[in-house]
N, C-alpha and C positions, 0 to 999 in steps of 0.2 A: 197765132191767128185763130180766129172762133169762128168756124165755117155755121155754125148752128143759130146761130145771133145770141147765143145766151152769155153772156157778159156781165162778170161783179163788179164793179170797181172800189176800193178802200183808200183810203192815205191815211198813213201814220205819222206820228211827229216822233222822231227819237234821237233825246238828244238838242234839238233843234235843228237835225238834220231830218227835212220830210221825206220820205216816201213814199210812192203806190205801186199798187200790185192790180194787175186786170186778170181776174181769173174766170178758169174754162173749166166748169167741170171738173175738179181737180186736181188742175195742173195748171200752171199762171209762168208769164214772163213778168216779173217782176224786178222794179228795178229799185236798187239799194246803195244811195252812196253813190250813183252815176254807171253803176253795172249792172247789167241787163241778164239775168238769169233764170232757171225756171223754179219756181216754186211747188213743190209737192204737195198735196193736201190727199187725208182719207187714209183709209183703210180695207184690205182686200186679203182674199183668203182664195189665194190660189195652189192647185195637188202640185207637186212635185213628181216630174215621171221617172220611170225605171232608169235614166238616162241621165240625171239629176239636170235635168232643165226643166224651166218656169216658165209662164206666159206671163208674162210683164203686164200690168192694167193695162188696160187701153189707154188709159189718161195719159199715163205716163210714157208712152210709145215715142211720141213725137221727137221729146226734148231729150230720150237718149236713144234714137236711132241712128247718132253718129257716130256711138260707140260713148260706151261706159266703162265706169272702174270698179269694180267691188273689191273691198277689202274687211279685215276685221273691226269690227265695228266695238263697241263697249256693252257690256252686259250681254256678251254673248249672242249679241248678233251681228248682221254684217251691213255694212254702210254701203251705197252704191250713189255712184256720184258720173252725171257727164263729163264725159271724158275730159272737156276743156277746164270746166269747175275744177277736176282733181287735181290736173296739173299746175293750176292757179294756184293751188291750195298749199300742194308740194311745193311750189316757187320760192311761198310764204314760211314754210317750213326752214330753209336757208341759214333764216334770221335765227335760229333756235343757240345757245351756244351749245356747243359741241362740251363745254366745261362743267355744263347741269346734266348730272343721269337720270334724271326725267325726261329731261329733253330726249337722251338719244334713245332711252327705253322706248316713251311713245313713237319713234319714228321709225326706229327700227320696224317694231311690230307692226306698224300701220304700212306702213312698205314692203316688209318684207312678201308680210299676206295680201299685194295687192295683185290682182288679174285684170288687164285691159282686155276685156270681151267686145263685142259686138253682135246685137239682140238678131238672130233670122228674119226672115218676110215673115213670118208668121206672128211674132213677136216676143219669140222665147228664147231666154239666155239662159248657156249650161254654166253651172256654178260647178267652180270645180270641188276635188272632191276632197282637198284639204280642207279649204271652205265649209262645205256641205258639215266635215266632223268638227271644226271649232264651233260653228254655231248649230250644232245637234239637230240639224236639220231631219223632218223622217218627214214623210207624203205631205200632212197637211203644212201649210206654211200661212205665215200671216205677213204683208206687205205694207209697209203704213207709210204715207208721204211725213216725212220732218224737215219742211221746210226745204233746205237747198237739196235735200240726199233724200235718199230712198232707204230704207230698211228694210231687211227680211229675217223676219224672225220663226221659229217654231212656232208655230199653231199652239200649242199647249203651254211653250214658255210665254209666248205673246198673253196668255189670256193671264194666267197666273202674274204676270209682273202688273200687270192693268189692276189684279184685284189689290197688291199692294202698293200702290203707287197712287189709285184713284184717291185714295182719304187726304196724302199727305201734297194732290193737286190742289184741293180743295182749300185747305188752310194755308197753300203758301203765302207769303206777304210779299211788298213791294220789295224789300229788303234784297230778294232772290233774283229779283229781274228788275233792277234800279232806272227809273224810267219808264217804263213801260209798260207798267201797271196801276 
């Protein structure tokens, strides 16, 4: 809900299945497919305290103040997902066969590192401090909306991955993302 009247609206086609997204600032209920979720967008650079908790954007306050999931993420940082999202997700996971070791490596790992937190009034979730040492967390941190999840990465890994990633954003082709480019 946009208490500020500032309101984007987009529709996609993908696939042949449309969507729209109404975004706020950041953060959007977006709906995909006939599910209603929030959408992350941006980038934020919030200190890490002595305590190892974070103050969560503002943006993003809303849509995980019923409780979130942080787990190991890829590339060494950590994924954060509302709570209902992760569970949906893990549902989805079921489906995996048990008879591919891919399968049960990613699941493991992604479950095993997972903490159901819930952010304080103030808006800050303590990451614990397994966490904290998989994704080399120290004071500065970098926060980036990706879409359904949340990201937080090191401040200094975040900037370094950007510097190699931004060239090979540039030249991707349709190929990588079929449809919707």
């Amino acid at each position: 809900m946009c208490t500020d009247g500032v309101d984007v609206v987009a529709a996609v086609v993908d696939g042949g299945a449309k969507w729209s997204m109404v975004a706020h600032r950041g953060s959007a209920r977006g709906r995909v497919g006939g599910e209603v979720g929030p959408v992350f967008l941006g980038t934020h650079y919030p200190k890490l305290d002595d305590k190892g908790r974070l103050f969560l954007p503002a943006r993003y306050r809303e849509p995980l103040q019923g409780g979130l999931v942080m787990t190991k993420g890829q590339e060494r940082c950590l994924y954060v997902f509302p709570r209902d999202h992760f569970f949906d997700y893990a549902k989805k996971l079921e489906a995996a066969p048990l008879s591919s070791k891919g399968a049960r490596d990613y699941v493991r790992v992604l479950l095993s590192g997972a903490s159901d937190e819930l952010p304080d009034r103030q808006g800050r979730v303590t990451i614990p401090p397994p966490l904290r040492t998989y994704a080399g967390l120290t004071r500065d941190c970098a926060v980036i909306g990706a879409n359904t999840r949340v990201e937080i990465w090191d401040g200094v890994k975040w900037t370094d991955y950007l510097g190699s990633s931004e060239g090979a954003y540039a030249d991707l082709k349709e190929e990588v993302l079929p449809g919707l480019m």
